[in-house]
N, C-alpha and C positions, 0 to 999 in steps of 0.2 A: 223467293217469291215476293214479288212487290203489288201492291195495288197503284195502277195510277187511274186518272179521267183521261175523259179525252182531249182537255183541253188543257191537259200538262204535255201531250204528244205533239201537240202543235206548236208549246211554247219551247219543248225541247225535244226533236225530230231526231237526237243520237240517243233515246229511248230506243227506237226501234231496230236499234242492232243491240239492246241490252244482253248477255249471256246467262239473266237468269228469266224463269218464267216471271210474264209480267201478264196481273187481271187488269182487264180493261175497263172500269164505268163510267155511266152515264153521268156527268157533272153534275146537271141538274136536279135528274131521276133518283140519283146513285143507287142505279142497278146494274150488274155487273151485265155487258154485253160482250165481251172477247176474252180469251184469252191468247197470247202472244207467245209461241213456243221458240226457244235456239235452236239453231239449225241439228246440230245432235238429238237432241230429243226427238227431234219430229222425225228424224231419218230411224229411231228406234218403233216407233208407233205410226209411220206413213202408212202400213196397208190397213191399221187399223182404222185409222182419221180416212183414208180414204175409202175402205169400205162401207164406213158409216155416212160416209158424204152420197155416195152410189145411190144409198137406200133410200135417203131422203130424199133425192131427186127422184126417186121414182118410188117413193112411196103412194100415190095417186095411181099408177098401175098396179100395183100389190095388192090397194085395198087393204085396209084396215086388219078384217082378218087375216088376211093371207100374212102380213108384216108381221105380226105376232107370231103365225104359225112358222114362218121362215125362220125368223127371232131362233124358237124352242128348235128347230129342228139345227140351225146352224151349229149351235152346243153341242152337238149329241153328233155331229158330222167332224168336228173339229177333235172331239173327243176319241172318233175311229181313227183321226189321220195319224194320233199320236201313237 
């Protein structure tokens, strides 16, 4: 795992075929905005990363409540399928 900015990505654009994870911050701010996963990895945790992408974008339909309540019920559904 590497830290870089984003303005080492710029100076060196063969960062982002790196094989390990790499966190990405804000130069300026230096606050960590990305993380950068290898192609393996992500193919280990895609439904995960994409499930959580799903939510977000429609977390404005859920409604607060309801996202939490989905949240608690999700575990306990995932928990049956096993």
């Amino acid at each position: 795992m590497n830290l870089v900015t984003s303005s080492d990505i710029l100076r060196k654009p063969a960062l982002l075929s790196s094989d390990q994870v790499l966190f990405i911050e804000d130069g300026r701010k230096h606050v960590l905005k990305s993380v950068l996963l290898p192609i393996d990895i992500y193919q280990r945790v895609r439904e995960l990363v994409e499930a959580e992408i799903y939510l977000r974008e429609n977390a404005q339909a859920l409604g607060e409540e309801s996202y939490a309540e989905f949240l608690a019920i999700e575990t306990v559904v995932e928990d049956l399928a096993k």
